[in-house]
Legacy VTK file of the C-alpha trace (Angstrom):
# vtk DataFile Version 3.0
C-alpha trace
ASCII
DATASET POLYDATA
POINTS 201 float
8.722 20.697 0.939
7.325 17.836 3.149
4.342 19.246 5.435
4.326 19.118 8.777
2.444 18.072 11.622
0.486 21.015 12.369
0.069 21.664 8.077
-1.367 18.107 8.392
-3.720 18.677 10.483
-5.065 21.785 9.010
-5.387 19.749 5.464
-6.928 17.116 7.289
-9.550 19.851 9.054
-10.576 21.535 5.700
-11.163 18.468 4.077
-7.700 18.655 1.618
-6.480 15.111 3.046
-8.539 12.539 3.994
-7.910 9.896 5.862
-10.527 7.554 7.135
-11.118 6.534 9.941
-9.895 9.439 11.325
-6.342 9.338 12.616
-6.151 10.410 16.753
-3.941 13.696 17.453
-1.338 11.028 18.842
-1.001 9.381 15.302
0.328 12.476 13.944
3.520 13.540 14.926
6.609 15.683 13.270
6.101 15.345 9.477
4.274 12.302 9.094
0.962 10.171 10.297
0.700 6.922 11.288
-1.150 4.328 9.258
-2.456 0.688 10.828
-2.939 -2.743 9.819
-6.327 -3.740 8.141
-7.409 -7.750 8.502
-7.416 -8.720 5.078
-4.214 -10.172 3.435
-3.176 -12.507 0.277
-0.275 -15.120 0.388
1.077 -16.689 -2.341
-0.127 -20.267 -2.670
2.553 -23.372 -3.717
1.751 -24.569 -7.185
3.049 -25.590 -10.382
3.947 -22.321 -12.000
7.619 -22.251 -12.835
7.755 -18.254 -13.751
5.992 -15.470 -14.299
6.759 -14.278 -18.082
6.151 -10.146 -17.266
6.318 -8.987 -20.775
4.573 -11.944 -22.617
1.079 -12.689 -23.263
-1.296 -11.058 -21.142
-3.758 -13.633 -20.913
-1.360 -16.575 -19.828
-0.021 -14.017 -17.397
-3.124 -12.913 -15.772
-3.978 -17.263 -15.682
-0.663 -17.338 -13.606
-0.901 -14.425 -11.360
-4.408 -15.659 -10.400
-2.789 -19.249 -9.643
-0.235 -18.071 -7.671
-1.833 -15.554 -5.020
-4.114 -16.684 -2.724
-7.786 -15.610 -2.317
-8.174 -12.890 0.396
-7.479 -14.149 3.895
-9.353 -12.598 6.259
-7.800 -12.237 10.189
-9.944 -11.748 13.175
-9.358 -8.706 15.471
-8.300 -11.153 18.239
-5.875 -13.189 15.810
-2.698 -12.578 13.910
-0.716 -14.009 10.384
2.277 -15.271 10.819
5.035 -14.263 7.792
7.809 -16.755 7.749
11.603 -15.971 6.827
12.080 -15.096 3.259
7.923 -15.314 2.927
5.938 -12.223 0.684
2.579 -11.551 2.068
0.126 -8.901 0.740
-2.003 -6.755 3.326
-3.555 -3.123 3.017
-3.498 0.141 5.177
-6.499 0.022 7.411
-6.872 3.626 6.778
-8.614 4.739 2.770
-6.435 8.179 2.143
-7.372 10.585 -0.787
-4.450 12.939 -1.529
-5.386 16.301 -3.831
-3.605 17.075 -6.708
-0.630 19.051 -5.501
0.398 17.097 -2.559
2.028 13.205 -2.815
2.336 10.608 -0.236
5.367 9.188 0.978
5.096 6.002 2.549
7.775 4.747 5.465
7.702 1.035 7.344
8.639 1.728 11.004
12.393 1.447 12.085
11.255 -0.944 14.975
9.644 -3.445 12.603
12.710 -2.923 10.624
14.900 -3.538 12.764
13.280 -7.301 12.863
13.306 -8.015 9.732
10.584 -6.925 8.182
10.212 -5.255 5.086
6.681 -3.441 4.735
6.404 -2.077 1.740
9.536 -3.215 -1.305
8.972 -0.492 -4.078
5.762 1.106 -3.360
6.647 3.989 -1.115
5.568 6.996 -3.699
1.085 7.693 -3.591
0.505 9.655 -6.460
-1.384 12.835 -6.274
-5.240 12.298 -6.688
-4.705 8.942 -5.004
-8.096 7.874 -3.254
-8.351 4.182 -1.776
-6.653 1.894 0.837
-2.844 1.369 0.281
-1.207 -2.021 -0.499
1.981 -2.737 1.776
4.050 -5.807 0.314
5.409 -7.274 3.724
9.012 -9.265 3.650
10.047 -11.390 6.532
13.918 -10.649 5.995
14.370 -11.639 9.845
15.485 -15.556 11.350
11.883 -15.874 12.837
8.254 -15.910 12.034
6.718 -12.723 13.024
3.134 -12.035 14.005
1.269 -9.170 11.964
-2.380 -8.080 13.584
-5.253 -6.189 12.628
-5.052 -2.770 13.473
-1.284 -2.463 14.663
0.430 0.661 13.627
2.559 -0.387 11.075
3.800 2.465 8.583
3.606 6.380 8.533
2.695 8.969 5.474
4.135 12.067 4.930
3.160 14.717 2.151
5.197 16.553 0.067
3.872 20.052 -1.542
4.384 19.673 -5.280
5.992 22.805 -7.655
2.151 23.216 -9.136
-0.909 20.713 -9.055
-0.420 17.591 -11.436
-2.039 17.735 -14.748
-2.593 14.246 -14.726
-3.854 12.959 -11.177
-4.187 9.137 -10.081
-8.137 9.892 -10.133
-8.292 11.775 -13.172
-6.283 8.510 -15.276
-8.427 6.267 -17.293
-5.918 3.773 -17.480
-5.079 3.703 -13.638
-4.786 0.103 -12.249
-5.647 0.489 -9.012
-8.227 3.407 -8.682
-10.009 2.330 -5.443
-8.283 0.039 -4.201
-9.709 -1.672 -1.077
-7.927 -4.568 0.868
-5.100 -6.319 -0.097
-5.458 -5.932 -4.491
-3.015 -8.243 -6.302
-0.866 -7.264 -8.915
-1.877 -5.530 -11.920
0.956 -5.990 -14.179
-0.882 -7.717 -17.358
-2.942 -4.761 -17.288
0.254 -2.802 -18.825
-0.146 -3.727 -22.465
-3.388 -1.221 -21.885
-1.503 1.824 -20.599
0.680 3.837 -23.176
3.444 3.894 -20.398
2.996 0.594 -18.882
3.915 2.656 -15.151
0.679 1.811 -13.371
LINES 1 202
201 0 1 2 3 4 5 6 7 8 9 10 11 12 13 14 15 16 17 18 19 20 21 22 23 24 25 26 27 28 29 30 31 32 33 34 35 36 37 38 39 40 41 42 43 44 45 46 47 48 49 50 51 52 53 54 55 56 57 58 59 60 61 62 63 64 65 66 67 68 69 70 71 72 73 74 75 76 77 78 79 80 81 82 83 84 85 86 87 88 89 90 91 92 93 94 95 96 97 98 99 100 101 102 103 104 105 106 107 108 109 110 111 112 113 114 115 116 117 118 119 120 121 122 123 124 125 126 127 128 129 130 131 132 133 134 135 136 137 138 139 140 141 142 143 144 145 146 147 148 149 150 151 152 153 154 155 156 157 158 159 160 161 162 163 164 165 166 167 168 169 170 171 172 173 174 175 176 177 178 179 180 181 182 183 184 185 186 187 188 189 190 191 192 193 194 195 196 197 198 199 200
Protein backbone atom coordinates (compact mmCIF):
# COMPACT_ATOMS: atom_id res chain seq x y z
CA UNK A 1 0.00 0.00 0.00
CA UNK A 2 1.80 3.20 -1.24
CA UNK A 3 1.41 6.10 1.50
CA UNK A 4 0.01 9.08 0.89
CA UNK A 5 0.51 12.61 1.11
CA UNK A 6 -0.84 13.37 4.38
CA UNK A 7 0.86 9.61 5.80
CA UNK A 8 4.02 11.33 4.43
CA UNK A 9 3.96 14.00 6.19
CA UNK A 10 3.16 12.51 9.48
CA UNK A 11 6.37 10.01 8.92
CA UNK A 12 8.25 12.88 8.00
CA UNK A 13 6.97 14.86 11.45
CA UNK A 14 7.84 11.93 13.86
CA UNK A 15 11.05 11.48 12.50
CA UNK A 16 10.13 7.84 10.50
CA UNK A 17 11.33 9.44 7.02
CA UNK A 18 13.85 11.74 6.66
CA UNK A 19 14.53 13.75 4.14
CA UNK A 20 17.05 16.51 4.28
CA UNK A 21 16.84 19.46 3.58
CA UNK A 22 13.50 19.48 4.40
CA UNK A 23 11.05 19.18 1.54
CA UNK A 24 8.33 22.49 1.45
CA UNK A 25 4.48 21.41 1.92
CA UNK A 26 4.32 22.19 -1.98
CA UNK A 27 6.89 19.33 -2.75
CA UNK A 28 4.58 16.86 -1.44
CA UNK A 29 1.64 16.15 -3.22
CA UNK A 30 -0.82 12.91 -3.78
CA UNK A 31 1.39 9.87 -3.02
CA UNK A 32 4.72 11.01 -3.66
CA UNK A 33 7.50 13.94 -2.86
CA UNK A 34 9.49 15.69 -4.99
CA UNK A 35 13.25 15.29 -5.04
CA UNK A 36 15.83 18.07 -6.76
CA UNK A 37 18.98 18.20 -8.53
CA UNK A 38 22.29 18.36 -6.46
CA UNK A 39 25.55 20.08 -8.40
CA UNK A 40 27.78 17.30 -8.49
CA UNK A 41 27.79 14.88 -11.53
CA UNK A 42 30.28 12.24 -13.33
CA UNK A 43 30.49 11.76 -17.20
CA UNK A 44 32.08 9.18 -18.80
CA UNK A 45 35.42 10.24 -20.25
CA UNK A 46 36.62 8.96 -24.10
CA UNK A 47 39.45 6.52 -23.76
CA UNK A 48 40.90 3.42 -24.87
CA UNK A 49 38.82 0.85 -23.09
CA UNK A 50 37.13 -1.42 -25.58
CA UNK A 51 34.64 -3.23 -22.87
CA UNK A 52 33.89 -3.65 -19.65
CA UNK A 53 34.32 -7.58 -18.81
CA UNK A 54 31.36 -7.60 -15.74
CA UNK A 55 32.03 -11.03 -14.53
CA UNK A 56 35.90 -11.23 -14.93
CA UNK A 57 38.62 -10.18 -12.78
CA UNK A 58 37.82 -7.72 -10.30
CA UNK A 59 40.89 -5.89 -10.26
CA UNK A 60 41.17 -5.22 -14.14
CA UNK A 61 37.54 -4.25 -13.80
CA UNK A 62 37.73 -1.80 -11.07
CA UNK A 63 41.23 -0.34 -13.36
CA UNK A 64 38.54 0.14 -16.15
CA UNK A 65 35.60 1.52 -14.40
CA UNK A 66 37.97 4.10 -12.82
CA UNK A 67 39.28 4.96 -16.51
CA UNK A 68 36.17 5.36 -17.91
CA UNK A 69 34.07 7.75 -15.49
CA UNK A 70 35.09 10.98 -14.95
CA UNK A 71 36.16 12.59 -11.62
CA UNK A 72 33.24 14.49 -9.97
CA UNK A 73 32.18 17.58 -11.87
CA UNK A 74 31.05 20.06 -9.85
CA UNK A 75 28.18 22.79 -11.37
CA UNK A 76 27.67 26.19 -9.97
CA UNK A 77 24.17 27.24 -8.73
CA UNK A 78 24.08 29.82 -11.58
CA UNK A 79 25.28 27.17 -14.31
CA UNK A 80 23.96 24.05 -15.92
CA UNK A 81 25.47 20.47 -17.75
CA UNK A 82 24.53 19.92 -20.84
CA UNK A 83 23.66 15.89 -21.69
CA UNK A 84 23.93 15.30 -25.36
CA UNK A 85 21.71 12.74 -27.46
CA UNK A 86 22.43 9.20 -26.65
CA UNK A 87 25.00 10.67 -23.71
CA UNK A 88 24.91 8.78 -19.85
CA UNK A 89 25.65 11.21 -17.18
CA UNK A 90 25.72 10.42 -13.41
CA UNK A 91 24.21 13.06 -10.85
CA UNK A 92 22.63 12.56 -7.25
CA UNK A 93 19.32 13.66 -5.46
CA UNK A 94 20.05 16.89 -3.71
CA UNK A 95 17.99 15.63 -0.94
CA UNK A 96 19.95 12.55 1.71
CA UNK A 97 16.61 10.28 2.52
CA UNK A 98 16.73 7.52 5.27
CA UNK A 99 13.80 5.10 4.83
CA UNK A 100 12.97 2.66 8.12
CA UNK A 101 12.73 -0.79 7.80
CA UNK A 102 9.17 -1.42 6.75
CA UNK A 103 8.67 1.21 4.23
CA UNK A 104 10.64 1.24 0.49
CA UNK A 105 11.15 4.00 -1.88
CA UNK A 106 9.96 4.16 -5.22
CA UNK A 107 11.65 6.41 -7.40
CA UNK A 108 9.77 8.18 -10.66
CA UNK A 109 11.59 10.74 -13.38
CA UNK A 110 8.95 13.41 -14.18
CA UNK A 111 6.61 12.88 -17.28
CA UNK A 112 7.63 16.47 -18.51
CA UNK A 113 11.34 15.64 -18.62
CA UNK A 114 10.18 12.51 -20.19
CA UNK A 115 8.45 13.64 -22.53
CA UNK A 116 11.96 15.29 -23.88
CA UNK A 117 13.85 12.70 -23.87
CA UNK A 118 15.26 12.19 -20.91
CA UNK A 119 15.67 9.23 -19.03
CA UNK A 120 16.48 9.94 -15.19
CA UNK A 121 17.01 7.09 -13.60
CA UNK A 122 17.46 3.40 -16.15
CA UNK A 123 17.09 0.54 -13.49
CA UNK A 124 17.40 2.11 -10.20
CA UNK A 125 13.87 3.03 -9.28
CA UNK A 126 13.49 0.49 -6.08
CA UNK A 127 15.40 2.26 -2.37
CA UNK A 128 15.62 -0.49 -0.18
CA UNK A 129 14.32 -0.31 3.29
CA UNK A 130 17.00 1.04 5.80
CA UNK A 131 18.32 3.10 2.91
CA UNK A 132 20.15 6.29 4.39
CA UNK A 133 22.24 8.58 1.88
CA UNK A 134 21.75 10.73 -1.30
CA UNK A 135 20.29 8.79 -4.34
CA UNK A 136 22.14 8.24 -7.66
CA UNK A 137 19.88 9.10 -10.83
CA UNK A 138 21.57 7.70 -14.14
CA UNK A 139 20.34 10.49 -16.66
CA UNK A 140 19.81 9.41 -20.60
CA UNK A 141 19.45 12.03 -23.23
CA UNK A 142 17.05 9.79 -25.47
CA UNK A 143 15.78 13.22 -27.07
CA UNK A 144 17.26 15.02 -30.74
CA UNK A 145 18.79 17.89 -28.56
CA UNK A 146 21.17 18.68 -25.81
CA UNK A 147 19.31 19.43 -22.73
CA UNK A 148 20.35 21.60 -19.82
CA UNK A 149 20.26 19.89 -16.22
CA UNK A 150 20.76 22.56 -13.10
CA UNK A 151 21.42 22.45 -9.59
CA UNK A 152 18.52 22.29 -7.60
CA UNK A 153 15.70 21.72 -10.33
CA UNK A 154 13.02 19.35 -9.33
CA UNK A 155 13.74 16.48 -11.17
CA UNK A 156 12.16 13.10 -9.78
CA UNK A 157 9.52 12.20 -7.02
CA UNK A 158 9.56 9.27 -4.14
CA UNK A 159 6.82 7.46 -3.04
CA UNK A 160 6.73 4.78 -0.12
CA UNK A 161 5.25 1.67 -0.05
CA UNK A 162 4.22 -0.03 3.50
CA UNK A 163 5.88 -3.44 3.48
CA UNK A 164 3.85 -6.94 4.77
CA UNK A 165 6.33 -6.76 8.08
CA UNK A 166 9.74 -4.83 8.63
CA UNK A 167 12.74 -6.38 6.58
CA UNK A 168 15.01 -8.66 8.39
CA UNK A 169 17.77 -7.58 6.46
CA UNK A 170 17.78 -3.63 5.95
CA UNK A 171 20.17 -1.62 3.48
CA UNK A 172 21.83 -0.22 6.87
CA UNK A 173 21.94 -3.28 8.72
CA UNK A 174 24.09 -5.18 5.42
CA UNK A 175 27.75 -5.53 5.81
CA UNK A 176 28.23 -6.14 2.35
CA UNK A 177 26.10 -3.09 1.08
CA UNK A 178 27.86 -1.13 -1.75
CA UNK A 179 26.61 1.98 -1.39
CA UNK A 180 25.81 2.64 2.38
CA UNK A 181 26.10 6.48 2.44
CA UNK A 182 26.21 7.41 -0.54
CA UNK A 183 26.81 11.15 -1.14
CA UNK A 184 27.01 12.82 -4.68
CA UNK A 185 27.13 11.22 -7.75
CA UNK A 186 29.02 7.41 -6.53
CA UNK A 187 30.13 5.37 -9.56
CA UNK A 188 29.43 1.95 -10.05
CA UNK A 189 30.10 -0.69 -7.68
CA UNK A 190 29.89 -3.73 -9.69
CA UNK A 191 33.54 -5.36 -8.99
CA UNK A 192 32.55 -5.16 -5.53
CA UNK A 193 30.10 -8.29 -6.31
CA UNK A 194 32.60 -11.11 -6.05
CA UNK A 195 32.35 -9.86 -2.11
CA UNK A 196 28.59 -10.23 -1.66
CA UNK A 197 27.12 -13.88 -1.50
CA UNK A 198 24.32 -12.59 -3.92
CA UNK A 199 26.22 -10.28 -6.03
CA UNK A 200 22.59 -7.87 -5.93
CA UNK A 201 24.16 -4.77 -4.42
Amino acid sequence: MRLSDADIEQHLADGSISIEPAPSEDAIAGISVDLRLDHRFRVFSNNSVTHLDLSGDRHQLERDIDRIMSKEIEIAADQALFIHPGELVLGATLEQVRIPDNLVGWLDGRSSLARLGLVVHLTAGRIDPGWDGQIVLEFYNNGKLPLALRPGMVICAMSFETLSSPAKRPYNKRTNAKYKGQKGAMFSRISHDQDTPDGKN
